[in-house]
TIMIKOL-334068 format. One record per atom (N, C-alpha, C): residue in one letter; z, x negated, y negated. Coordinates in steps of 0.1 Angstrom, whole numbers, padded with zeros to 4 digits, always signed. Each point is the difference from the previous one (the first is absolute). Example, Ala and Ser with C-alpha at 12.3 -4.5 7.8 and 13.67 -1.06 7.14 Angstrom:
2
a+0078-0132+0057
a+0000+0009-0012
a+0000-0009-0012
s-0007+0004-0011
s+0000-0009-0011
s+0008+0008-0011
END
This chain:
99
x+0000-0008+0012
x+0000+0008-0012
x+0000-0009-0012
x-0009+0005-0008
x+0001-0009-0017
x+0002+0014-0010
x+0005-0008-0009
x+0004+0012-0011
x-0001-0007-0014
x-0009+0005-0006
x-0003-0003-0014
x+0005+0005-0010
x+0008-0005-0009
x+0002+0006-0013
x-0009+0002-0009
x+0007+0011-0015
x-0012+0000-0010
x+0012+0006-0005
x+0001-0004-0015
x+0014+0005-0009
x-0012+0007-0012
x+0004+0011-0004
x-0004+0007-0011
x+0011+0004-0002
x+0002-0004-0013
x+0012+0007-0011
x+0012+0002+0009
x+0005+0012-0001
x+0012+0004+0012
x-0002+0004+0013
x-0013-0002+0005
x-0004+0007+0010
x-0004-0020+0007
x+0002+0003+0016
x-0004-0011+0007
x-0010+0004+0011
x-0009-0003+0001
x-0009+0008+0013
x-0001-0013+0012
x+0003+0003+0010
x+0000-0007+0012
x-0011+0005+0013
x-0009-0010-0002
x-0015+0002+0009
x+0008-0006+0015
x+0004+0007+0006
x+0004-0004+0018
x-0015+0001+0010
x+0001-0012+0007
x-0014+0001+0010
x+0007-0007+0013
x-0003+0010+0010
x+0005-0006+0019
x+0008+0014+0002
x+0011-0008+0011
x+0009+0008+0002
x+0014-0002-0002
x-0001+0011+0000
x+0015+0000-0011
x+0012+0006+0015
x+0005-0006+0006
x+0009-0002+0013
x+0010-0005-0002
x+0011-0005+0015
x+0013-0005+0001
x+0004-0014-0009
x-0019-0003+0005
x+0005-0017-0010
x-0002+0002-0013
x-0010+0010-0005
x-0005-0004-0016
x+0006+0011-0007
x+0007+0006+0005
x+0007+0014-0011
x+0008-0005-0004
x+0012-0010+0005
x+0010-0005-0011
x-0004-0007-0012
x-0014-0005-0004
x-0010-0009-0006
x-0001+0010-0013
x-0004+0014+0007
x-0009+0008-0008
x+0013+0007-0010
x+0012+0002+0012
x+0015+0010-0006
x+0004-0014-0012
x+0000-0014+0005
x+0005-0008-0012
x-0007+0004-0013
x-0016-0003+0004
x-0007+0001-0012
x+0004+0014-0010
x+0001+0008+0006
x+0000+0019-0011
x+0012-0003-0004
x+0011-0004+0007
x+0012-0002-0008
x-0004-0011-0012
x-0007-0010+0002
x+0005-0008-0011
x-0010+0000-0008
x-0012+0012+0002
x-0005+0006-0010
x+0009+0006-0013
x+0008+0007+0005
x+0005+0012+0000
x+0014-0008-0012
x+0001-0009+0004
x+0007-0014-0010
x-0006-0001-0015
x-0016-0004+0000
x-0005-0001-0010
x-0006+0011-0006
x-0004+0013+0007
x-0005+0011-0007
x+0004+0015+0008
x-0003+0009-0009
x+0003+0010+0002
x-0008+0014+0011
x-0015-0007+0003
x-0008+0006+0003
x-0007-0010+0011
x+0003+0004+0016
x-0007-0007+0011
x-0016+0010+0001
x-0010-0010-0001
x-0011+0009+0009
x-0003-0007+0012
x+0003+0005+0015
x-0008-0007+0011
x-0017+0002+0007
x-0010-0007-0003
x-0013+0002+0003
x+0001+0000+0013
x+0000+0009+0011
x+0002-0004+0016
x-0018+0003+0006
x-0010-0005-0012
x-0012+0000+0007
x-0002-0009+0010
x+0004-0013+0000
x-0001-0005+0011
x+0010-0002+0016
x+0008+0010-0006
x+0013-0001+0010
x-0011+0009+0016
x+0002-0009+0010
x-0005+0007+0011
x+0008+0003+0010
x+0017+0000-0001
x+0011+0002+0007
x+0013+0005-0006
x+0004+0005+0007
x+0013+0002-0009
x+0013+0010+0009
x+0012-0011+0002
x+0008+0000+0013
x+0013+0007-0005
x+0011+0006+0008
x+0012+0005-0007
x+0008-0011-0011
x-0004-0011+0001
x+0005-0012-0007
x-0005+0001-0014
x-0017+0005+0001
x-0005+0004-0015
x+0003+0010-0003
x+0004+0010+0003
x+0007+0014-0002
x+0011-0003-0006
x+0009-0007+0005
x+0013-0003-0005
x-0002-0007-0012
x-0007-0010-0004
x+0000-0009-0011
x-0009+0008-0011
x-0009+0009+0004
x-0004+0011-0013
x+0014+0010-0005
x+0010+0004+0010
x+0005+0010-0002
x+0012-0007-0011
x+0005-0016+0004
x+0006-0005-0007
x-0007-0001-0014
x-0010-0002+0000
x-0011-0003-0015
x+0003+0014-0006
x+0001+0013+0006
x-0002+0014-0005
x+0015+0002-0008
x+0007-0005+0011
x+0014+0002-0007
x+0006-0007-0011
x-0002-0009-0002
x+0002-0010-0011
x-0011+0000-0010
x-0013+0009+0005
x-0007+0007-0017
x+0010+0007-0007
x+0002+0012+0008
x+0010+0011-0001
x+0013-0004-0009
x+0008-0013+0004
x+0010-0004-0006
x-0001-0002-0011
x-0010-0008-0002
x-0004-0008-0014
x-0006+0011-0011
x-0002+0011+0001
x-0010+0008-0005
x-0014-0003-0002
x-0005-0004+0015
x-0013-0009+0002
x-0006+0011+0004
x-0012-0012+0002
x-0012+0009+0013
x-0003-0008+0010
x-0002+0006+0012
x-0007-0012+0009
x-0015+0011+0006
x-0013-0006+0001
x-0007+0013-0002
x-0013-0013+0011
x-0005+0012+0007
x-0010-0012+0009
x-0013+0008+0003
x-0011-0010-0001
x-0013+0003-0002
x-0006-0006+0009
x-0013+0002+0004
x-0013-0001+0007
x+0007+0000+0020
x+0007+0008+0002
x+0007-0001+0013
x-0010+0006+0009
x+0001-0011+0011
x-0019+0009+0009
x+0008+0008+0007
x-0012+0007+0005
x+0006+0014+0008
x+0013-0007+0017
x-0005-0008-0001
x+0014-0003+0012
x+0013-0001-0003
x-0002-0007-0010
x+0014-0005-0010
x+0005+0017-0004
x-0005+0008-0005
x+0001+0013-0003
x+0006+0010+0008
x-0008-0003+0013
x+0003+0013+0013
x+0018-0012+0005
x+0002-0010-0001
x+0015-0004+0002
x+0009+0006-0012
x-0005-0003-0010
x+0012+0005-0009
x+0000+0015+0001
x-0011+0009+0001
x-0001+0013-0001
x+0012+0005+0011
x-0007-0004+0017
x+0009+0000+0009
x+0017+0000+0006
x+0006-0010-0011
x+0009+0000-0001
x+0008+0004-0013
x-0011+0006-0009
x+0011+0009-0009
x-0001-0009-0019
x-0005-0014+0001
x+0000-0009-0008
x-0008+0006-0012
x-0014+0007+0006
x-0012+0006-0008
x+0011+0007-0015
x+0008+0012+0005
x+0008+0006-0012
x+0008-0008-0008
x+0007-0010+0004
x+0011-0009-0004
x-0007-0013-0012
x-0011-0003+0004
x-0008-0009-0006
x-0012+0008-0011
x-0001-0008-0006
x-0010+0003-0018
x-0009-0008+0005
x-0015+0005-0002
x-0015+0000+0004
x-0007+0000-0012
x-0004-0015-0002
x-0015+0010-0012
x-0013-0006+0004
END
């Protein structure tokens, strides 16, 4: 998994590509938190994400919650339809912000 940053103003957008699993979700849960340090607004690009394990479940859910604390956002875009039918599946689809 690689993950790219891009800082605009208060907003951070994070381009993630691979899979996001047991080994690379603590990687990805570090990075949103320490986004979440310098700005107020996470965006995750999960266009290239082609996996995504209860380990990346967990490390979005922590990102969702600590938007929520901060009076943030955490909001994620270009998710392929696989990435989609998992989060839908387990309930994530409602809980998480799409644009």
């Amino acid at each position: 998994m690689t993950i790219q940053e891009t800082v605009n103003g208060d907003t951070i957008q994070l381009a993630v590509e691979g899979s996001v699993d047991i080994n690379t979700a603590p990687e990805l849960q570090a990075k949103i938190l320490s986004c979440f340090q310098q700005a107020k607004h996470v965006i995750l690009d999960f266009g290239g994400v082609n996996y995504l394990s209860s380990a990346g479940l967990r490390a979005l859910m922590l990102g969702q919650k600590t938007a929520m604390s901060k009076n943030g956002t955490m909001k994620m875009m270009n998710v392929q339809a696989p990435i989609m039918q998992v989060l839908s599946m387990t309930g994530f689809s409602g809980i998480l912000t799409f644009i």
